[in-house]
Backbone as JSON Lines, residues from 0, in Angstrom:
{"i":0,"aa":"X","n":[81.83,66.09,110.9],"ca":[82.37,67.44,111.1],"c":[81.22,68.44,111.23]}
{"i":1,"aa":"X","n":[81.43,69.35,112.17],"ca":[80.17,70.18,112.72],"c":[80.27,71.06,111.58]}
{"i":2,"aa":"X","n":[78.9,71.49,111.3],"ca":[78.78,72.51,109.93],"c":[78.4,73.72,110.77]}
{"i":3,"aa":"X","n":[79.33,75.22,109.77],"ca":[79.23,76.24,110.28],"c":[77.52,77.02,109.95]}
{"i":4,"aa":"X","n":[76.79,77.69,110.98],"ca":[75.57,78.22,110.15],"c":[75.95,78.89,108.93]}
{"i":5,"aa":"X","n":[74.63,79.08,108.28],"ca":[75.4,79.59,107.03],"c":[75.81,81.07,107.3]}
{"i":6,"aa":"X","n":[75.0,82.0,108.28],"ca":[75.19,83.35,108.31],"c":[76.52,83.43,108.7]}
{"i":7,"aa":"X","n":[77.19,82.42,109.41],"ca":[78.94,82.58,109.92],"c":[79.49,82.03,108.85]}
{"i":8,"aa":"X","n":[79.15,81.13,108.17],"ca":[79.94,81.16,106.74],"c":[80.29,81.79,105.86]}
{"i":9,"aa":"X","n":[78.9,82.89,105.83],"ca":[78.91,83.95,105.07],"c":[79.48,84.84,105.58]}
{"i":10,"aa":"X","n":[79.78,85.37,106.38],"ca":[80.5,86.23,107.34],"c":[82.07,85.98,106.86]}
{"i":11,"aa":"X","n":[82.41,84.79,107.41],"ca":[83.79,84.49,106.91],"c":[84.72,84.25,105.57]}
{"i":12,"aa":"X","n":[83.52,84.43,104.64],"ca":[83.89,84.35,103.26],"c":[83.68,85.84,102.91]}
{"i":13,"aa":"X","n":[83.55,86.64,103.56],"ca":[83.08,88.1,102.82],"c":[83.57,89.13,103.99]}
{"i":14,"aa":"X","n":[84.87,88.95,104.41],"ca":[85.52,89.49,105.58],"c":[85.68,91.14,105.08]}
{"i":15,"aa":"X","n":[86.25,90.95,103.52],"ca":[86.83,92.34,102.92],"c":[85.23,93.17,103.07]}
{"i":16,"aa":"X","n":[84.06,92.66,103.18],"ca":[83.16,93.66,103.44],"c":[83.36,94.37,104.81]}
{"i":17,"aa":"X","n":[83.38,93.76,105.54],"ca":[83.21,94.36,106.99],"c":[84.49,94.7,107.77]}
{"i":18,"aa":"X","n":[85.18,94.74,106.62],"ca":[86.68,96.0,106.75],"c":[85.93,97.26,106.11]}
{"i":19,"aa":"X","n":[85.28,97.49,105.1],"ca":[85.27,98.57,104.56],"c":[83.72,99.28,105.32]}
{"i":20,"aa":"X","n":[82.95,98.42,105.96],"ca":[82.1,99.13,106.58],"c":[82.65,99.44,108.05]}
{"i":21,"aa":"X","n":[83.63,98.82,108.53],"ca":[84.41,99.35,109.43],"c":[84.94,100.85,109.65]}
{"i":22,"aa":"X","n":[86.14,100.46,108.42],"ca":[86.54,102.11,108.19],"c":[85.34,103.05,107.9]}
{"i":23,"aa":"X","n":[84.52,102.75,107.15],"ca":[83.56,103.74,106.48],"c":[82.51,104.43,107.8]}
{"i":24,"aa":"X","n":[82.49,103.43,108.79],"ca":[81.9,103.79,110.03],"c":[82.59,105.11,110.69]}
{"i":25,"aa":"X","n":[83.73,104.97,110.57],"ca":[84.79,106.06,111.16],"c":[84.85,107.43,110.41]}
{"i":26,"aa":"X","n":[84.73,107.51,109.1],"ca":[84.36,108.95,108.38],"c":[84.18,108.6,106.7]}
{"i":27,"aa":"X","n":[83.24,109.26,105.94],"ca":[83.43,108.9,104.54],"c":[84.77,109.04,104.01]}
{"i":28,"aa":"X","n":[84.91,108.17,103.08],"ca":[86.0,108.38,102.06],"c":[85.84,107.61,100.38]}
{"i":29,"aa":"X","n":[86.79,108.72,99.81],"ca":[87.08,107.34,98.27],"c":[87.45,106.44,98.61]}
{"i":30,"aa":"X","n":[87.6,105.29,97.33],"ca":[88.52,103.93,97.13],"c":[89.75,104.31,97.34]}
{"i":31,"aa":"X","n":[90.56,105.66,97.29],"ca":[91.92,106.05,97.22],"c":[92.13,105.77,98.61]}
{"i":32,"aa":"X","n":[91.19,106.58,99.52],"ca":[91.39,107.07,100.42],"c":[91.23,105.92,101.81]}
{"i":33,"aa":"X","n":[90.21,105.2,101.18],"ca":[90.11,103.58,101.95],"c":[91.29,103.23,101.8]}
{"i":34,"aa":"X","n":[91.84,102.69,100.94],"ca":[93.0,101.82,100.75],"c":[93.89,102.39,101.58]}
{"i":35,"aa":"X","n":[94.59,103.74,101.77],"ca":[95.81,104.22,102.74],"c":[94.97,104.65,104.03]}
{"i":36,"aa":"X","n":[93.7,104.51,104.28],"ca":[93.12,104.39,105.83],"c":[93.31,102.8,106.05]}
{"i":37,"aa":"X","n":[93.29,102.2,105.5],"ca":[93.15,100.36,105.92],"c":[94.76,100.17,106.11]}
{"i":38,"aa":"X","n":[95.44,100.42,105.01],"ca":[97.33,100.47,104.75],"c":[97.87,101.09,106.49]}
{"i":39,"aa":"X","n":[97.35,102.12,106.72],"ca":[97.85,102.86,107.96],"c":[97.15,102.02,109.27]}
{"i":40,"aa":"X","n":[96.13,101.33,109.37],"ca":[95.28,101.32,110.53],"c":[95.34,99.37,110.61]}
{"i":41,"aa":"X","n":[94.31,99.3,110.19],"ca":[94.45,97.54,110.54],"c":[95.16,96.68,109.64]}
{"i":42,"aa":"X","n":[95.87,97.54,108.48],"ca":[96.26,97.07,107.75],"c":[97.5,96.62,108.22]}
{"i":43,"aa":"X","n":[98.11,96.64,109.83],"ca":[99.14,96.35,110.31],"c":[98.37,94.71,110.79]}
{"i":44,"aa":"X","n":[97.53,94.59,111.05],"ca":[97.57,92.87,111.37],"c":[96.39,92.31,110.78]}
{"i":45,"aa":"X","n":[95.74,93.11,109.53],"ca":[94.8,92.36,108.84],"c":[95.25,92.29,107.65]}
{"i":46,"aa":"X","n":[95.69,91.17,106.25],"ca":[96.08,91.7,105.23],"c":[94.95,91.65,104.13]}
{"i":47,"aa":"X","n":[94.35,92.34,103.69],"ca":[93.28,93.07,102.73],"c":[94.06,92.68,101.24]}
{"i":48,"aa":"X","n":[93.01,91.87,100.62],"ca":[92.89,92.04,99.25],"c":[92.58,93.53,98.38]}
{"i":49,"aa":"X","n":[93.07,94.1,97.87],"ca":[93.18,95.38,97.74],"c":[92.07,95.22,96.23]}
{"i":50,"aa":"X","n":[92.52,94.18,95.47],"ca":[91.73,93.85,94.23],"c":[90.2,93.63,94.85]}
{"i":51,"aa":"X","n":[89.36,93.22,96.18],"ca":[88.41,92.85,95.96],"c":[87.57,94.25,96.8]}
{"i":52,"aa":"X","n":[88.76,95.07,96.89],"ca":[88.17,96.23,96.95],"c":[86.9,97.05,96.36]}
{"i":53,"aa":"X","n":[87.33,97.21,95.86],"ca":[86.05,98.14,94.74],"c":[84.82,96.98,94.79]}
{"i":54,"aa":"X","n":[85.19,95.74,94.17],"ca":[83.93,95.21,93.85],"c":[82.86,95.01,95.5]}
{"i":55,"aa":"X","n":[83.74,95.18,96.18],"ca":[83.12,95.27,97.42],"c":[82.34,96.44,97.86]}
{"i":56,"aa":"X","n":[83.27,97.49,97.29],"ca":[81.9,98.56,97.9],"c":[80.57,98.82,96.36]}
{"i":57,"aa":"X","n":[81.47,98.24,95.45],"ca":[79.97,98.03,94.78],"c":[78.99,97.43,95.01]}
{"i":58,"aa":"X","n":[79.49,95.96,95.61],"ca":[78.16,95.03,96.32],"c":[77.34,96.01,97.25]}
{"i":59,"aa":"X","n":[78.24,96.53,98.32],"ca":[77.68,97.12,99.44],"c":[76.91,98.13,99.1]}
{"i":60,"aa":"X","n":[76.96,99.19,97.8],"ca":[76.36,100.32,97.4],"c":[74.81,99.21,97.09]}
{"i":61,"aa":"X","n":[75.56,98.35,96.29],"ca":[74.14,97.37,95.4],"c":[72.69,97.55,96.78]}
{"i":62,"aa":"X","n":[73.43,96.68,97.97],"ca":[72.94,96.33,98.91],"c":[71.86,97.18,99.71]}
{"i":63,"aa":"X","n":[72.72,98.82,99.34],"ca":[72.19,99.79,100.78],"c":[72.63,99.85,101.59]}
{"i":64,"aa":"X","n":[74.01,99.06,101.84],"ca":[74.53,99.62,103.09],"c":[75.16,100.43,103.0]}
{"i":65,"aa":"X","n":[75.93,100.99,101.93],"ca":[76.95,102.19,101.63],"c":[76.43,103.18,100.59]}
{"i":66,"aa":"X","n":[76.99,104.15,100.9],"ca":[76.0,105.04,99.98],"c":[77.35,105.75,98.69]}
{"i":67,"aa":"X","n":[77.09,105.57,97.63],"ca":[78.16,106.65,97.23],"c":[77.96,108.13,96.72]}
{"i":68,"aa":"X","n":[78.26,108.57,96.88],"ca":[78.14,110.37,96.41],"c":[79.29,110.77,95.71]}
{"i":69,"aa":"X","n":[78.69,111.02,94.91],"ca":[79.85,112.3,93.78],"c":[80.66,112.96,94.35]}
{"i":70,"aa":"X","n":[81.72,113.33,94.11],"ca":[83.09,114.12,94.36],"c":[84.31,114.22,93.24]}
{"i":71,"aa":"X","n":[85.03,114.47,93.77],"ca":[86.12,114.88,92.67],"c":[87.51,114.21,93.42]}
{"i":72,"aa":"X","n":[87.79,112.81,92.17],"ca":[88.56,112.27,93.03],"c":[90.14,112.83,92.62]}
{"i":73,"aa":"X","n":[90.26,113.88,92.04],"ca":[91.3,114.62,92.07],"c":[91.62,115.98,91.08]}
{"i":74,"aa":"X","n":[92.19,116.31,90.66],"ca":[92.07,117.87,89.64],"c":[91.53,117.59,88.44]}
{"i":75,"aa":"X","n":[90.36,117.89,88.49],"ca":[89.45,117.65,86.77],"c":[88.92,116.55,86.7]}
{"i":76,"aa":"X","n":[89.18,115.31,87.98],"ca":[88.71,114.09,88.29],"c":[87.65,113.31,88.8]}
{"i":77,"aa":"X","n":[86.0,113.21,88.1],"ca":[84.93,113.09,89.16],"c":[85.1,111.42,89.57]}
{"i":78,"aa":"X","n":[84.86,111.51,91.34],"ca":[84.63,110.22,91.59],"c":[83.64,109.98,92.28]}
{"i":79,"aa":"X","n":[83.67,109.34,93.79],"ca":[82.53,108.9,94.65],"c":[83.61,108.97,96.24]}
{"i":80,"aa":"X","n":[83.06,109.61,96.67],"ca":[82.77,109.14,98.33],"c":[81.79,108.35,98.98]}
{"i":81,"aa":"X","n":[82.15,107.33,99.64],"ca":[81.19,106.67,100.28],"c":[81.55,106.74,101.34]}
{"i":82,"aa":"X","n":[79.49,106.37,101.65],"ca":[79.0,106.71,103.49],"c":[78.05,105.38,103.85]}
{"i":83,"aa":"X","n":[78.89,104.92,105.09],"ca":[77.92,103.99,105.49],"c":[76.67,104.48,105.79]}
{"i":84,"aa":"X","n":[75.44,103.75,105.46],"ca":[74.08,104.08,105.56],"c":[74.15,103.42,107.05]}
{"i":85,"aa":"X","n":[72.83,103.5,107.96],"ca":[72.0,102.85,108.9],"c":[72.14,101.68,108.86]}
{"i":86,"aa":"X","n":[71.54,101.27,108.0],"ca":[71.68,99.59,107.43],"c":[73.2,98.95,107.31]}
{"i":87,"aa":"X","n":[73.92,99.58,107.22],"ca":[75.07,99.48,106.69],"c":[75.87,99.19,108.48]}
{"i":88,"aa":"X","n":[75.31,99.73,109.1],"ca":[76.05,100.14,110.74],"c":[75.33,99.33,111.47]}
{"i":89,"aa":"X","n":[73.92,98.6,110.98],"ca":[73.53,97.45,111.81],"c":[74.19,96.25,111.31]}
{"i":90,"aa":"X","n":[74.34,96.09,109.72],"ca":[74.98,95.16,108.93],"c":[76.53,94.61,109.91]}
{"i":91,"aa":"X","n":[77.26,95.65,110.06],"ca":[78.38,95.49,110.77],"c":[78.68,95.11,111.97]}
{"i":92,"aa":"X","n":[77.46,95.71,112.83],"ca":[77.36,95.71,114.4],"c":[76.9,94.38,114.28]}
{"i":93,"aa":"X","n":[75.9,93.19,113.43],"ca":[75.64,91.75,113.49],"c":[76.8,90.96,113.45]}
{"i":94,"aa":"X","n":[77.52,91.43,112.32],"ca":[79.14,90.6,112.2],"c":[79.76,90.93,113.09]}
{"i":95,"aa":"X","n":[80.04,91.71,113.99],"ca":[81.33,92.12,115.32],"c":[80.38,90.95,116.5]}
{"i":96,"aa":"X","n":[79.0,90.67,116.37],"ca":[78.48,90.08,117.46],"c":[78.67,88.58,117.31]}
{"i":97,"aa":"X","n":[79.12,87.84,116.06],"ca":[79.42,86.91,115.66],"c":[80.79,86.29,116.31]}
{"i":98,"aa":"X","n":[80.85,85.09,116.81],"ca":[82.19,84.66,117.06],"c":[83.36,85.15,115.82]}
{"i":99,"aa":"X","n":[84.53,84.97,116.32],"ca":[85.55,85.43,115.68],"c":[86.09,84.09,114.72]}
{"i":100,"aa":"X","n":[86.55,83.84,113.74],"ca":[87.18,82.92,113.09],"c":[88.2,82.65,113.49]}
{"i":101,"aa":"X","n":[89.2,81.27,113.98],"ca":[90.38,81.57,113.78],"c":[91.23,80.73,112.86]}
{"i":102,"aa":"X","n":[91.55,81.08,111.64],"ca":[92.26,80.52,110.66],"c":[93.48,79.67,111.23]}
{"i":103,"aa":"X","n":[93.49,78.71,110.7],"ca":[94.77,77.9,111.01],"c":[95.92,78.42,110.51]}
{"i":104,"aa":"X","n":[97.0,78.66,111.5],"ca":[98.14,79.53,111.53],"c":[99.12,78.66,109.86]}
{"i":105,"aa":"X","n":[99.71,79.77,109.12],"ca":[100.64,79.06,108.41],"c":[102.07,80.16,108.26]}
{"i":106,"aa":"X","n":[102.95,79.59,109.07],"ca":[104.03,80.45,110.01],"c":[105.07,79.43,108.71]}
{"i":107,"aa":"X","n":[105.82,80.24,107.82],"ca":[106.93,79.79,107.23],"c":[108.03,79.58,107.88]}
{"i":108,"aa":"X","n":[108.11,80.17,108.83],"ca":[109.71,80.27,109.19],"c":[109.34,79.1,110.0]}
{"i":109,"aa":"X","n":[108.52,79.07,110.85],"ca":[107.88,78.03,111.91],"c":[108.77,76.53,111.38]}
{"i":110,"aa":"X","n":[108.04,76.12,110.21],"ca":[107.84,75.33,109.44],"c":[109.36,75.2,108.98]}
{"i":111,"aa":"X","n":[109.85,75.95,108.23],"ca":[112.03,75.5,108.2],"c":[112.57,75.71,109.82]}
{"i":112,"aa":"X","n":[112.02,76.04,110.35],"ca":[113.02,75.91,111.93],"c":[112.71,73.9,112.1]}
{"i":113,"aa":"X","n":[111.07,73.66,112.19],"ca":[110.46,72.41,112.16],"c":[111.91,71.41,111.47]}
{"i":114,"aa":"X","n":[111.77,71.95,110.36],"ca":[112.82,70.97,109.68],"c":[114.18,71.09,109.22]}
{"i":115,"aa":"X","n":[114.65,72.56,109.97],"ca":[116.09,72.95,110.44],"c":[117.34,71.81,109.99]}
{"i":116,"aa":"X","n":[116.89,70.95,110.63],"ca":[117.87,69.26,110.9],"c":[118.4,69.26,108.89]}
{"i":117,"aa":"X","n":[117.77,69.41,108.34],"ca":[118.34,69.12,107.07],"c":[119.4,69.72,106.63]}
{"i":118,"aa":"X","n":[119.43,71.27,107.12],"ca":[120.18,71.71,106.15],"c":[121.32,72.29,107.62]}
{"i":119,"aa":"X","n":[122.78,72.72,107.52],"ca":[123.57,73.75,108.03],"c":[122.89,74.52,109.08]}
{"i":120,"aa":"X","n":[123.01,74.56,110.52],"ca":[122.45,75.64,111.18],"c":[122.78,76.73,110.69]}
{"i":121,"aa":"X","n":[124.16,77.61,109.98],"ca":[123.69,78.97,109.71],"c":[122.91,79.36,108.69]}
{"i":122,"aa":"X","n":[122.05,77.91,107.85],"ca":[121.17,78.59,107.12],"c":[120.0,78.89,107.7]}
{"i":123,"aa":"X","n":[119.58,77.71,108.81],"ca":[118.6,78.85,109.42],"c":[118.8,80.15,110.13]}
{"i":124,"aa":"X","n":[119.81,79.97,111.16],"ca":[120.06,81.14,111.46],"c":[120.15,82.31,110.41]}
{"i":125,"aa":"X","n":[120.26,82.72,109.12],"ca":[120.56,83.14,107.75],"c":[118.67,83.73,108.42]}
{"i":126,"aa":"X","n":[118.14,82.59,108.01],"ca":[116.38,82.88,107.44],"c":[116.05,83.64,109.04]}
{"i":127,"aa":"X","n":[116.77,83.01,110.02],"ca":[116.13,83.82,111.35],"c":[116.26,85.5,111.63]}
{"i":128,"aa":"X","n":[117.42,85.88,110.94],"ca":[118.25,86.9,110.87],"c":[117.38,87.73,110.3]}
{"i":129,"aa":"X","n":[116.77,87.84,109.02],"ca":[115.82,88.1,108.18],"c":[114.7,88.62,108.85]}
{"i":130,"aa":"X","n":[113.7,87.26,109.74],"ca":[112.58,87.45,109.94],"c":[112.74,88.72,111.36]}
{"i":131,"aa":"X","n":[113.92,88.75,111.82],"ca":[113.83,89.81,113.17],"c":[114.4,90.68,112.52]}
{"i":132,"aa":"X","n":[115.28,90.84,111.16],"ca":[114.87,92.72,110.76],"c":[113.46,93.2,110.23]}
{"i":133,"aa":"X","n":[112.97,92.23,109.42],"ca":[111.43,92.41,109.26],"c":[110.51,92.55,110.88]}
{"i":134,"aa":"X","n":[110.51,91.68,111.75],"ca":[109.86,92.25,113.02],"c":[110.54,93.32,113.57]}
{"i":135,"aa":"X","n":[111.72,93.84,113.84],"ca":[111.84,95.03,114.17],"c":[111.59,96.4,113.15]}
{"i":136,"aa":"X","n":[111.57,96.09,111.83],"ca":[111.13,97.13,111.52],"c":[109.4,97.29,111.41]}
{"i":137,"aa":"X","n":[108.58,95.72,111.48],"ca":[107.22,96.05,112.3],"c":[107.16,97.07,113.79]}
{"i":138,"aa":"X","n":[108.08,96.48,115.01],"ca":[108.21,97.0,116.11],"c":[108.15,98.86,115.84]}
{"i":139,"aa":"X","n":[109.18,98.99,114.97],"ca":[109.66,100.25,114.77],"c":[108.28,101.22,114.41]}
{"i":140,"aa":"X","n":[107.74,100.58,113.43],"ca":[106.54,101.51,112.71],"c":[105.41,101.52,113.86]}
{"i":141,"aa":"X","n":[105.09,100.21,114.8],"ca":[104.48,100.5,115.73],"c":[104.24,101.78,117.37]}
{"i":142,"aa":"X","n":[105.53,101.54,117.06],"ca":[106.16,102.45,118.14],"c":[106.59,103.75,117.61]}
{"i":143,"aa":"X","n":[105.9,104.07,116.53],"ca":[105.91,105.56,116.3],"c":[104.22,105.96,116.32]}
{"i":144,"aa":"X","n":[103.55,104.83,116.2],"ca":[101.83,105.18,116.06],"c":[102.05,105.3,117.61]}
{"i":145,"aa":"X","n":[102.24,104.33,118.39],"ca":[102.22,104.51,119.8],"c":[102.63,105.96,120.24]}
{"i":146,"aa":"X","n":[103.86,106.69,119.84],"ca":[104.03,107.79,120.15],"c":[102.86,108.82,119.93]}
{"i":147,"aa":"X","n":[102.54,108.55,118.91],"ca":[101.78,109.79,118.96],"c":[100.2,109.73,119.45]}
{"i":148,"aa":"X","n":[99.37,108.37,119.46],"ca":[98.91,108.12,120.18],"c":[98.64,108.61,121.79]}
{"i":149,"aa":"X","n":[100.06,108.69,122.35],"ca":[100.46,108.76,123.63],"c":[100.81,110.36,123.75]}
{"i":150,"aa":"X","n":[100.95,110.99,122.98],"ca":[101.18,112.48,123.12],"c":[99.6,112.9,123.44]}
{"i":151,"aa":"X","n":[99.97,114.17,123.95],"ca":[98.64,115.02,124.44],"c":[98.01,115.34,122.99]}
{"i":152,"aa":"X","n":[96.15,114.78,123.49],"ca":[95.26,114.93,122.48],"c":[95.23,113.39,121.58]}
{"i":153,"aa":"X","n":[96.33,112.89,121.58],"ca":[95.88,111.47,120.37],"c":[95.44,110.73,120.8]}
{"i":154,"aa":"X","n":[94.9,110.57,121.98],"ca":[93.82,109.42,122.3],"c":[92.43,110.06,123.02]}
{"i":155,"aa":"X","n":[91.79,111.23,121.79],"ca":[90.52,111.38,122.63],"c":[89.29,111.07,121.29]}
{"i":156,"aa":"X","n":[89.73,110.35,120.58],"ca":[88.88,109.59,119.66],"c":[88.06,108.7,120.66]}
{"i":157,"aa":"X","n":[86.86,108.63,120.85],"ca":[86.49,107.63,121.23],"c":[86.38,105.74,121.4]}
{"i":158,"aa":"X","n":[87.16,105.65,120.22],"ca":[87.65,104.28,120.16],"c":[89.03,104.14,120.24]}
{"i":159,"aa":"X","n":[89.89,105.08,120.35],"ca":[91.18,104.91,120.84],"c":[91.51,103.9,121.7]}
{"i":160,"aa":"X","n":[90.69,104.07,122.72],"ca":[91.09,102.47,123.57],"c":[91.23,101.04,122.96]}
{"i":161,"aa":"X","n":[90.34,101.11,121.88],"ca":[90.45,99.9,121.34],"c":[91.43,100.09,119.89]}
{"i":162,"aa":"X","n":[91.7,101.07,119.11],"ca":[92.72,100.89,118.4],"c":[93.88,100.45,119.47]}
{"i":163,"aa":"X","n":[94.37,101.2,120.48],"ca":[95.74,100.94,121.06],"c":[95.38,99.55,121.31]}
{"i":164,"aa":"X","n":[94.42,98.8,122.01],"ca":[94.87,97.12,122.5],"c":[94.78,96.45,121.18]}
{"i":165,"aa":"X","n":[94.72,96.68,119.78],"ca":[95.33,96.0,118.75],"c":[97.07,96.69,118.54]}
{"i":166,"aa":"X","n":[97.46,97.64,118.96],"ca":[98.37,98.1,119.11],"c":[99.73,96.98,119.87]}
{"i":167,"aa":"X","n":[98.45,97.35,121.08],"ca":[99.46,96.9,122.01],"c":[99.93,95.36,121.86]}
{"i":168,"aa":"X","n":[98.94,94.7,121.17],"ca":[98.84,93.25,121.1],"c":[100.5,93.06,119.61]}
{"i":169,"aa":"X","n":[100.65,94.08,118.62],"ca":[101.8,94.01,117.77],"c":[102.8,94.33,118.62]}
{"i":170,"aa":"X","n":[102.83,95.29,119.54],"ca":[103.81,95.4,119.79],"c":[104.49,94.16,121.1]}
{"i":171,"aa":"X","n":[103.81,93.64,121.61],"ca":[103.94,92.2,122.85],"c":[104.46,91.33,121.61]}
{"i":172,"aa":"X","n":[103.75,90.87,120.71],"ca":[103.32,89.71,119.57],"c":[105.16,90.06,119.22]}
{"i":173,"aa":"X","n":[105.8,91.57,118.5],"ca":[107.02,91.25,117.82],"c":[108.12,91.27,119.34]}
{"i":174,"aa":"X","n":[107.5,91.91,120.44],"ca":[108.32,91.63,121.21],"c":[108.86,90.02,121.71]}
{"i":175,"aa":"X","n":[107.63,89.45,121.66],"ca":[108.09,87.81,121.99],"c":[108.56,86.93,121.1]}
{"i":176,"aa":"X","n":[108.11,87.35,119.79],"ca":[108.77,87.05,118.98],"c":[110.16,87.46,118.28]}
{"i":177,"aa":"X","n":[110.71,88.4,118.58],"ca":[112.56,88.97,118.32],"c":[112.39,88.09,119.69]}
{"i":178,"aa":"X","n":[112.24,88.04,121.01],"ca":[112.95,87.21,122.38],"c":[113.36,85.12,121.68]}
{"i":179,"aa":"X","n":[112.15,84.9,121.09],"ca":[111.89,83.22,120.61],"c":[113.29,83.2,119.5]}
{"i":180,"aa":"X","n":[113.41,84.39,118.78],"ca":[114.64,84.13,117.5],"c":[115.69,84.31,118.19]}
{"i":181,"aa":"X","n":[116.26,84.78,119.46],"ca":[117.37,85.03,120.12],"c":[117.19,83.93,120.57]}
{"i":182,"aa":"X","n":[116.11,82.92,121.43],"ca":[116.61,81.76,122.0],"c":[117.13,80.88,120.76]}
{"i":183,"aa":"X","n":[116.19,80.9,120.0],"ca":[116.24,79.32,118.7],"c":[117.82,80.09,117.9]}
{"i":184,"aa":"X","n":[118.38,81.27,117.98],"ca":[120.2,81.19,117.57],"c":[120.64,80.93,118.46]}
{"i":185,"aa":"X","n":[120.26,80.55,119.28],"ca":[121.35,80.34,120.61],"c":[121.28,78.71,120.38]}
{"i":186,"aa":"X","n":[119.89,78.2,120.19],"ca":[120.12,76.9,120.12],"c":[120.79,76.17,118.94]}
{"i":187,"aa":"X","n":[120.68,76.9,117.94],"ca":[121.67,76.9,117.05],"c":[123.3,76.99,116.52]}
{"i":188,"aa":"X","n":[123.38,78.19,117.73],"ca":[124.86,78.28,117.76],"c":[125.49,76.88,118.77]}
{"i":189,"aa":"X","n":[124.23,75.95,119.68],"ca":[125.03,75.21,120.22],"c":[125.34,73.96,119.1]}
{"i":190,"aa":"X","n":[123.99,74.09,118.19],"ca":[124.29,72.46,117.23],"c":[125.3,72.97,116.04]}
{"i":191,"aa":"X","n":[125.51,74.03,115.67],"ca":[126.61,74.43,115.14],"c":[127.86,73.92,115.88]}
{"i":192,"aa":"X","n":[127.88,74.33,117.19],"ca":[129.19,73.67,117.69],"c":[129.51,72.23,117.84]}
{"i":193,"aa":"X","n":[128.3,71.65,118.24],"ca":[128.37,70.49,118.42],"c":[127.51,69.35,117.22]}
{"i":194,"aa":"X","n":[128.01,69.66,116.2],"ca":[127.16,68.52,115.2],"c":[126.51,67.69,115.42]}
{"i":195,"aa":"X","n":[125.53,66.85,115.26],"ca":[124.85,65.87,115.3],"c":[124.9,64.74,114.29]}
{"i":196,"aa":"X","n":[125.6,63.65,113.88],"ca":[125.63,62.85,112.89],"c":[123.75,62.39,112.22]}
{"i":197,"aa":"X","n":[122.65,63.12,111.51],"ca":[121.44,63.09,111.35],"c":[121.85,61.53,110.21]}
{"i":198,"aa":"X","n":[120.91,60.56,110.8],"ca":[120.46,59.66,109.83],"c":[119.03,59.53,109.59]}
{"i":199,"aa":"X","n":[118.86,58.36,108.62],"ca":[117.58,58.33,108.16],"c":[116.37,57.9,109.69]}
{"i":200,"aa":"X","n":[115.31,58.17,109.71],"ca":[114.42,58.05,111.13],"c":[113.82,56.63,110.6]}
{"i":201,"aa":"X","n":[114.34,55.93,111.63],"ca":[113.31,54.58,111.29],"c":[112.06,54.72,110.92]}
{"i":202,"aa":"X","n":[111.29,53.84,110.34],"ca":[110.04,53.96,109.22],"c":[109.2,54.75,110.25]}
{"i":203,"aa":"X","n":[108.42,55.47,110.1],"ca":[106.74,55.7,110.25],"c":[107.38,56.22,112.13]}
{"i":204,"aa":"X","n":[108.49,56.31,112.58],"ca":[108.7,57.01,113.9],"c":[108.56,58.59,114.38]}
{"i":205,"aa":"X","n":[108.38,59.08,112.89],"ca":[108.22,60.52,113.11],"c":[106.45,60.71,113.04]}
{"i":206,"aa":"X","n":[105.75,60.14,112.27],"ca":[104.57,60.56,112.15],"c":[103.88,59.81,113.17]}
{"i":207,"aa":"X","n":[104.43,58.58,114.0],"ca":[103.45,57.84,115.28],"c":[103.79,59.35,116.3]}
{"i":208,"aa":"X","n":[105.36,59.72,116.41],"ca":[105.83,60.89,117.94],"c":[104.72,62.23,117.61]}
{"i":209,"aa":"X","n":[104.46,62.17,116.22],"ca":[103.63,63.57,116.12],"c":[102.41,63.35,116.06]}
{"i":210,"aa":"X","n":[101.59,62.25,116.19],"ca":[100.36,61.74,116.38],"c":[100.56,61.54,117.58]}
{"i":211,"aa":"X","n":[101.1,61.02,118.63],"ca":[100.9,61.2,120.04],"c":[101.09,62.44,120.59]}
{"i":212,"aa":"X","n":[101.73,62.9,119.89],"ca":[101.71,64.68,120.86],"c":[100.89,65.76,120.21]}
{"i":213,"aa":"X","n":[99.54,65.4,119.41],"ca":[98.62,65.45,118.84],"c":[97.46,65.1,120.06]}
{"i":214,"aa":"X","n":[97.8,64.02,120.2],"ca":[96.34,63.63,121.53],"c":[96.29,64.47,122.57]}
């Protein structure tokens, strides 16, 4: 098995850093204020450990790439704002030049549709029902950033172009996905109608059909 260098290893084990020198690239803020900039922004298709927060911009302060400064993190409250340093904005610009990781997908619903056959089609249909009010109310929250985005003035940020094509990519991603849950009830409503008598699969026939369609 090919070994990753270590600098991409390290990269990929320390992702929650180069979220927060991300945002921090875009304007200082507190830990408060990170957390509902990440919650509002990539926090729609990246999900952030919120706990390894802090200790992260402590490393990064440790480091020099982030700077923190005194403030008042609310009425009578002293805290810190942090600012990415120099170092901190080459630190980041090395990791964006790095190939991208791609984690091996682990899709739940995927996985009970996979093995559907066991139980009643309307219990999947039940779990399918579910996952497309949860994607439409993703769709929904998307398509109000899009609005305003798209109104006069919200796209003269200079990286606007590239927030919207992560945009655009949620909003395609739940569109094809609510279209895939309308086909797979349909295919459902036909084995609902028409039962299938399921017996046991002769020995070792399921794991040879999924090792050949593997090759």
């Amino acid at each position: 098995m090919e070994v990753a260098p270590a600098a991409l290893r390290h990269a990929r084990e320390n992702r929650t850093r180069y979220v927060v020198l991300g945002m921090l690239s875009e304007a200082p803020m507190t830990g408060y204020g990170l957390r509902k900039a990440i919650a509002s922004s990539v926090g729609h298709f990246w999900r952030e450990s919120y706990g390894q927060l802090y200790p992260a911009l402590r490393a990064l302060v440790a480091e020099r790439l982030v700077e923190a400064r005194a403030t008042r993190g609310g009425p009578g409250r002293p805290g810190a704002s942090y600012h990415v340093t120099p170092r901190g904005r080459a630190a980041l610009a090395a990791w964006l030049a790095l190939p991208p990781a791609l984690s091996p997908p682990r899709n739940e619903i995927l996985l009970k549709v996979f093995f559907a056959g066991i139980v009643p089609p309307e219990v999947t249909a039940r779990n399918l029902d579910g996952v497309a009010a949860q994607l439409g109310a993703q769709r929904a929250a998307l398509e109000r950033i899009a609005k305003v985005m798209d109104a006069p003035g919200g796209g003269r940020h200079p990286d606007a172009r590239y927030w919207r094509l992560t945009l655009d990519f949620g909003l395609e991603f739940t569109g094809v996905a609510l279209a895939w849950i309308a086909r797979a009830k349909s295919v459902l409503a036909r084995a609902d109608a028409h039962p299938v008598r399921r017996g046991p699969a002769p020995r070792g026939t399921r794991t040879v059909r999924l090792a050949r369609r593997a090759r």
